[in-house]
N, C-alpha and C positions, 0 to 999 in steps of 0.2 A: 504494500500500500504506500501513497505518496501523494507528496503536493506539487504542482507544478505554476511557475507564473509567466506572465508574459505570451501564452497561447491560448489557444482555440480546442486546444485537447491537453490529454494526461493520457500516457501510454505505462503501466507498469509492467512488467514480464516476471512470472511466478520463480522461485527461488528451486524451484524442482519440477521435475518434467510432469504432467496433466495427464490424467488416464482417460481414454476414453468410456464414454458413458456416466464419466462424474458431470456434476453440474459445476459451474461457475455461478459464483452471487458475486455481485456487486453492487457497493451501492457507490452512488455521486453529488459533489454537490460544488457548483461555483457561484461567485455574487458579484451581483447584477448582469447577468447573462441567462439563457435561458438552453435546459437541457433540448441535445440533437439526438443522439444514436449511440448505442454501446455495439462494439464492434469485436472482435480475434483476430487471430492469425492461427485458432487450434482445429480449423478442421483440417481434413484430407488435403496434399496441396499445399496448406498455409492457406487458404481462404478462409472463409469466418463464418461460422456456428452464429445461430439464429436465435435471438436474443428476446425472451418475452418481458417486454416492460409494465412493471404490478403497479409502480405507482409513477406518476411522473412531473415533474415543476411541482412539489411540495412547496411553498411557501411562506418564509418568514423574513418581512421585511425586504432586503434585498437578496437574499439568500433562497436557491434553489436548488432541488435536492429530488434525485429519484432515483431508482432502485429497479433488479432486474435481475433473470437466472440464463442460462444456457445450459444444452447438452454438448459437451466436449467431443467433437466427434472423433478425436485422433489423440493416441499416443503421443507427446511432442510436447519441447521449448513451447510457451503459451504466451501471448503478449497479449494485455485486453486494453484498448482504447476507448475511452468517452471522449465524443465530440459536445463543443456550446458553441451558440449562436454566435455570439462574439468573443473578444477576449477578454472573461472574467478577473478581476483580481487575484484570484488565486483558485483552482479545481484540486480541490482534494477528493480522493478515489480509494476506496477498501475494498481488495478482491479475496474471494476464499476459494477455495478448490472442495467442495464437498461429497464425499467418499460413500458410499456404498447407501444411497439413495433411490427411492422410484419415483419422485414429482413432488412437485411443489402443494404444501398443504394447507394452504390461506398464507394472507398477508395484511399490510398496514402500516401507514406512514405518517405522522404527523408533526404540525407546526406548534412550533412554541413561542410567540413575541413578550419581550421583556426575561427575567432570569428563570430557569428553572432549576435551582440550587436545591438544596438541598438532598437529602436520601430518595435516590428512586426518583427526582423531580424532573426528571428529561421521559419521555415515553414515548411508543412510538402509537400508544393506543392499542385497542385489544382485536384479536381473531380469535375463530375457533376454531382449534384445530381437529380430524376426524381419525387418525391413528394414535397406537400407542408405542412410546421412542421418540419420537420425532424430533430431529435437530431443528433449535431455535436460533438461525443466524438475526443479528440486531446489528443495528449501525446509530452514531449519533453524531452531526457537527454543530457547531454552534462557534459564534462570534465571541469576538475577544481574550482568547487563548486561553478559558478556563484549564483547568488541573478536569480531565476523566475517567472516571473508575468508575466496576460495573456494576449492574441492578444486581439486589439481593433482596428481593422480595420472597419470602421464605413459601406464602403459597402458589406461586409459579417456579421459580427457580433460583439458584445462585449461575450465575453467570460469568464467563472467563474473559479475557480481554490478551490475549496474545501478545508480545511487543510485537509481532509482527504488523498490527493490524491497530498502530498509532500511527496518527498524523498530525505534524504541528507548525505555525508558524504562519507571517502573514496576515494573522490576525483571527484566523480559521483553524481550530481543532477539530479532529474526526478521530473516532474510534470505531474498534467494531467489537461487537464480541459472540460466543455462543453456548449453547448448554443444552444437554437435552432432558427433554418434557418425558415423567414418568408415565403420563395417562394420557390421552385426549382430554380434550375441553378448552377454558377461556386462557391464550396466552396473549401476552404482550414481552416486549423488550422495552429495557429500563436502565436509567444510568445514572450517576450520582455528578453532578458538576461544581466545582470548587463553589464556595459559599459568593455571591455578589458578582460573579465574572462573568455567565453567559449572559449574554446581554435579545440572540435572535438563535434559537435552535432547531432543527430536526430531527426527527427519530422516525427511524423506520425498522420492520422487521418481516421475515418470509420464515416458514416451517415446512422443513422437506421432511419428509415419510421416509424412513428406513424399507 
């Protein structure tokens, strides 16, 4: 994951080779520009795996933010690109690679204007999910370089936050994190933001089926 400035995209290339049939989650987010298309280089070829986008221009303030999966379709080096309209101040981008999966199982994204500090005060809002297992991937940016660490809300989940999957600087923090859900039912993804520092956030979240 990564932030990029001065363009019209953020290209990151996964740190280990992508199996085919896993999915790609990623989520996206640049200010004052407005989301285009998530793209790869992981299918057959090096051409690009087809991209369903769950939520898309989530907005808070100048900040917009959307979110998206893929089926991998190639063993292979993986480069995933988000394209924006213009050139944002800065595109931060969280990608996961997620492993032994059948589909996507609900979703949910939401805006937050002014702070959402406190414990669990960033969310991305709730789904329901319909199996049991299910990986809870979650993502959250927000303005002004809060400190993030992850939801622990004790009747959904305790949740992870990878160093892979920080981003910072610019004035735009992004994290991601994930955990998986004992039961079906009501999930959401949830983050904790330094006290007084988010000032415009998002939070979104997708549950893939084992």
């Amino acid at each position: 994951s990564q932030q990029t400035t001065g363009s019209t995209q953020n290209a990151k290339t996964f740190t280990a080779t992508v199996t085919a049939g896993n999915r790609i989650a990623v989520g996206a987010c640049g200010w004052n520009a407005s989301f285009v298309s998530i793209t790869d280089n992981c299918n057959t070829g090096g051409t690009s795996d087809t991209y369903t986008i769950t939520d898309t221009n989530i907005t808070a303030s100048g900040l917009k933010c959307s979110q998206g999966y893929a089926t991998a379709g190639a063993t292979k080096s993986c480069t995933v690109t988000t394209t924006f309209t213009a050139t944002p101040t800065a595109i931060d981008m969280v990608i996961s690679e997620v492993n032994n999966t059948s589909g996507a199982d609900g979703h949910h994204a939401n805006p937050q204007v002014g702070t959402c500090s406190g414990t669990n005060g960033c969310t991305s809002g709730t789904w329901s999910t319909t199996g049991t297992g299910d990986l809870i991937w979650g993502w959250t940016a927000s303005g002004n370089n809060p400190t993030i660490t992850a939801g622990t809300i004790a009747a959904y989940l305790n949740y992870l936050i990878p160093s892979t999957l920080i981003v910072t600087g610019s004035g735009l923090n992004m994290s991601g994190e994930y955990a998986t859900q004992a039961a079906a039912g009501t999930i959401g993804a949830t983050f904790t933001n330094s006290v007084g520092n988010a000032n415009y956030t998002v939070t979104g979240g997708i549950g893939f089926k084992p």
